[in-house]
Steps between C-alpha positions, in 0.01 A plus 500: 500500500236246586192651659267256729139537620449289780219466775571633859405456848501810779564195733841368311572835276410794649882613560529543113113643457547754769811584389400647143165654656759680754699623179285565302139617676656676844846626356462615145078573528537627856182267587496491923577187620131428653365472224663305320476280753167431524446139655411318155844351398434154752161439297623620135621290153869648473751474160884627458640566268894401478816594246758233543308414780544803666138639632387833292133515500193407708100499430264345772072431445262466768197277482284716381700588152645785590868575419781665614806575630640518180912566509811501270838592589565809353807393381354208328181671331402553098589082496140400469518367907183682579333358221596159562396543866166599415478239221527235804269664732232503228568133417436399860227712511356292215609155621295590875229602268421857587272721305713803502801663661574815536755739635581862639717677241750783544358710227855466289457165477150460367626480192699211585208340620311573198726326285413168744083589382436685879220746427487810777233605633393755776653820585863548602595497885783530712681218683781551707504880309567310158194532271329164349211378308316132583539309128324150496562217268230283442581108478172369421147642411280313688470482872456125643225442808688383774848631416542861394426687843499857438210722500449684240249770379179400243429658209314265312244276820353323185814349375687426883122312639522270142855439558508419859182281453687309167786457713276398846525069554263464750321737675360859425317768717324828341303742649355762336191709570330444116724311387697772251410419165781672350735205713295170493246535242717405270524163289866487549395533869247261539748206280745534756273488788336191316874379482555526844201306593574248300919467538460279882236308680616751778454789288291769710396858425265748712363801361339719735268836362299755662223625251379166361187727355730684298683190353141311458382825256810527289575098478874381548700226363617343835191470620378302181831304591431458850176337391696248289752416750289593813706185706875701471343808422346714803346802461338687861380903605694593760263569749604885632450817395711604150669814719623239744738405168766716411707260243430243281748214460586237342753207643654240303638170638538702867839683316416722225225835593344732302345812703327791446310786687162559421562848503830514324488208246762610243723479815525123505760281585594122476782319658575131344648338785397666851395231767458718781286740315313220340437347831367807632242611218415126501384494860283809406371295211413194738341752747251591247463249347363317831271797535377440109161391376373294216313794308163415347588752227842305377321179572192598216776633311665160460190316419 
């Protein structure tokens, strides 16, 4: 018995894919044909799996890492086919450079998936009246600016602002009413902002704040920067009235966003690779920044 993992197309193999999805999701799990059929096979990775070169198994990812559509022949199972199938999505996962992938287990295979180091999380729910659990598989650690596009929820602002700024090439914009000490007063802050300027000619980065008095009384490390590097460096009030601002922001390289409301802070998020978004908090950014002032307090301040 020689078994073969192979990449597939929907376009040139979807007579063999949809056949085991037929067996095996709509006749023996009693899945309704909608939905398995959901419109995503055209745009998805696909792999069979073949004995003697007869088709047994299937597995399929979509762009965004999520897998699925995992099948053996039930005739052919307890071979290790499932686990070679997944070994091969993983590896392309890899190869494309994705952070993490993650899937939508039937709840009597999560141990299966556990042996392949998927960690569930969440509660269980129901799809097609078959109970699951979501179980990621992380790749990589660290998110890249300009590549991983997913937002995500912040539990530590500190540690996303230094690593979006460390990872920023060319240009940065930060608003924030005082200038939150407990993000950017930091030495580890203010390197990588001093980085930054330094790393291109065409290096830029705005910082916008709305209670210069408060900043001027407490002293802050980027504005002793700004002082040093006052040419790439640029430091203005935003000239409206603090209600008027609702969340502070910081934008990295027009990708990568940090946000948070001023009310609800420890509900931030960040999104590493979101051009849209960045585009549109940008154009807020510019629209304030046109309305800014040179304050005489951050000007003393730097003297």
């Amino acid at each position: 018995m020689t078994i073969e993992i192979r990449p597939a197309t929907w376009l040139r193999d979807s007579d063999a894919l949809a056949e085991i999805r037929r067996r095996v999701f709509i006749e023996e799990q009693r899945v309704p044909a909608e939905l398995e059929w959901d419109g995503e096979d055209e745009i998805a990775q696909h792999w069979l799996a073949l004995i003697d070169a007869q088709p047994v198994g299937t597995a399929r990812m979509l762009r965004s890492g999520h897998i699925g559509r995992m099948a053996v022949l039930a005739q052919t199972r307890n071979q290790r086919i499932g686990s070679a199938l997944l070994k091969q999505v993983i590896a392309a996962a890899r190869a494309a450079q994705l952070r993490e992938v993650y899937l939508h287990a039937q709840t009597h295979a999560l141990a299966f998936y556990a042996r392949h180091d998927f960690i569930a999380e969440g509660p269980e729910f129901f799809d097609a009246g078959i109970p699951h659990r979501t179980m990621r598989l992380t790749l990589r650690a660290q998110r890249v600016l300009g590549e991983d596009s997913e937002r995500f929820a912040v539990n530590n602002r500190a540690e996303i602002a230094l690593d979006l700024t460390q990872q920023c090439h060319r240009q940065l914009r930060l608003l924030s009413n005082t200038l939150d000490p407990e993000l950017y007063n930091s030495s580890a802050f203010a390197d990588a902002l001093s980085q930054l300027a330094r790393r291109s000619r065409y290096s830029e980065i705005r910082i916008l704040v709305l209670d210069a008095h408060a900043i001027v009384e407490r002293g802050h490390k980027l504005v002793e920067l700004q002082r040093r590097i006052s040419s790439t460096i640029h430091l203005r009030r935003a000239d409206c009235e603090p209600a008027t601002i609702k969340e502070n922001f910081l934008i990295a390289d027009n990708r990568g966003l940090l946000c948070y409301s001023l009310k609800e802070p420890e509900k931030a998020w960040a999104d590493y690779n979101n051009l849209p978004l960045a585009e549109d908090y940008s154009a807020q950014f510019d629209e304030l920044w046109h309305r800014s002032i040179d304050d005489p307090e951050l000007r003393l301040l730097s003297l």
